[in-house]
C-alpha positions as CSV (number, residue, x, y, z in Angstrom):
1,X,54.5,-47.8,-8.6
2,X,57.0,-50.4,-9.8
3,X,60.1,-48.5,-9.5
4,X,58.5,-48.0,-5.5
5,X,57.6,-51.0,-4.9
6,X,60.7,-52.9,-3.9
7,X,61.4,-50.2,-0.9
8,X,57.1,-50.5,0.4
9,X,57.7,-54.2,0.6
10,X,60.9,-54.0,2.8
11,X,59.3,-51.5,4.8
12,X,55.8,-53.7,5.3
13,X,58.4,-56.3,6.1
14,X,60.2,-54.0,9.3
15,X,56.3,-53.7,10.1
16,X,55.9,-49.6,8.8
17,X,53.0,-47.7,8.5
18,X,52.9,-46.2,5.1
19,X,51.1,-43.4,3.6
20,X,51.2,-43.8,-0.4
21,X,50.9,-39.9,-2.4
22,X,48.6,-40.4,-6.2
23,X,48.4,-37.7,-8.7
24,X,45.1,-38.2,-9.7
25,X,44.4,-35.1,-11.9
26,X,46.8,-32.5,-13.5
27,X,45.8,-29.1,-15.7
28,X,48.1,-27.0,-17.7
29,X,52.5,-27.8,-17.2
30,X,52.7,-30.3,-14.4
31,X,56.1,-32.6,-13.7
32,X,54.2,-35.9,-13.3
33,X,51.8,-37.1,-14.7
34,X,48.4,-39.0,-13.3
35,X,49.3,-42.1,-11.4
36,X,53.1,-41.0,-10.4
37,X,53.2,-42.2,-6.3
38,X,55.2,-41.4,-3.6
39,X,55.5,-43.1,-0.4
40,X,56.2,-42.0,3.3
41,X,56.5,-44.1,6.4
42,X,56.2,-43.4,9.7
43,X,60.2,-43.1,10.6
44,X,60.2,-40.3,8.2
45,X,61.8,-41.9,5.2
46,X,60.7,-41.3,1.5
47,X,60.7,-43.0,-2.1
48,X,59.1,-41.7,-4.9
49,X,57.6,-38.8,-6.5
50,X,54.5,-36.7,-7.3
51,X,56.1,-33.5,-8.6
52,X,59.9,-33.7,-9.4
53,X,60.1,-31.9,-6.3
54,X,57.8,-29.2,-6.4
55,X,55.6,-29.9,-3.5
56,X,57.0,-32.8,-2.0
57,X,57.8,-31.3,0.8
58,X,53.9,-30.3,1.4
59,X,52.8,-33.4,0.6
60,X,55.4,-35.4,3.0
61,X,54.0,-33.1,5.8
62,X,49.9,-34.0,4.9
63,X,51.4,-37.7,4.4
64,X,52.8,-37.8,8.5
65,X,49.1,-36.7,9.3
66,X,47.4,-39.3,7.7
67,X,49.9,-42.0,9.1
68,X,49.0,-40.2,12.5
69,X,45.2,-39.9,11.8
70,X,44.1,-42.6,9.7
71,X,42.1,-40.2,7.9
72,X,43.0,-39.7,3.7
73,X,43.5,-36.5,1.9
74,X,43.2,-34.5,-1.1
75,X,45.5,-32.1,-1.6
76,X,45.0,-29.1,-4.7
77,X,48.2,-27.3,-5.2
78,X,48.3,-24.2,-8.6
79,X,50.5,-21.5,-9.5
80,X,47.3,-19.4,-8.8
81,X,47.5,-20.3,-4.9
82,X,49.8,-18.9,-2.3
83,X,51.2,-22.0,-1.2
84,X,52.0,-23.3,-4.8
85,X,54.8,-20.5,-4.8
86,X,55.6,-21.2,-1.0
87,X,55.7,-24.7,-2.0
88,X,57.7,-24.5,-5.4
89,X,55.0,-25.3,-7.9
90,X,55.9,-22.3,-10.1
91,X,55.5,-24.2,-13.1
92,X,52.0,-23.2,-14.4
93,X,50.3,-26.5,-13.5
94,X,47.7,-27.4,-11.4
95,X,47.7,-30.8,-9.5
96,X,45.5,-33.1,-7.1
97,X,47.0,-35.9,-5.0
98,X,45.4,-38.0,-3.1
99,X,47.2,-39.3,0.1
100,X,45.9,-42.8,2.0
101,X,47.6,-44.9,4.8
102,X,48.6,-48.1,2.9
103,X,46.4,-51.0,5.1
104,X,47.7,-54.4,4.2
């Protein structure tokens, strides 16, 4: 989060909503590791990152829904899963993120 948090606070300070992505849980080869955060806001722009960018792309996409609906989510993305490969998590891995609007 430190290496983040410099761009979240300029964008709290232009007034942003911001959705913040947590690995929470990783099995087998994963990029990042438990803890690693992203952050969208609400003009589109990005910092951060949950996969080396593997499913960042996914995840920027479920992060504009939860600045639209308020409502968190927790995304599962494996090699074993069609969207892992659509997605570009071909490393072997499994991973959970966990994406919530950041309400300050």
């Amino acid at each position: 989060m430190k290496e983040i948090l410099p761009q979240i606070e300029a964008w709290q300070a232009r007034g942003d909503r911001i959705a913040i992505a947590t690995v929470i849980n990783t099995w087998g080869s994963s990029p990042r590791q438990p803890g690693a955060k992203m952050a969208v806001n609400h003009r589109g722009e990005m910092v951060g990152s949950v996969s080396a960018g593997c499913v960042e792309n996914a995840v920027y996409e479920e992060a504009m829904q939860v600045l639209k609906t308020g409502r968190p989510k927790l995304l599962h993305y494996g090699v074993a899963d069609d969207l892992a490969w659509e997605v570009g998590l071909t490393c072997g891995g499994k991973i959970d993120i966990f994406v919530e609007r950041l309400d300050w």
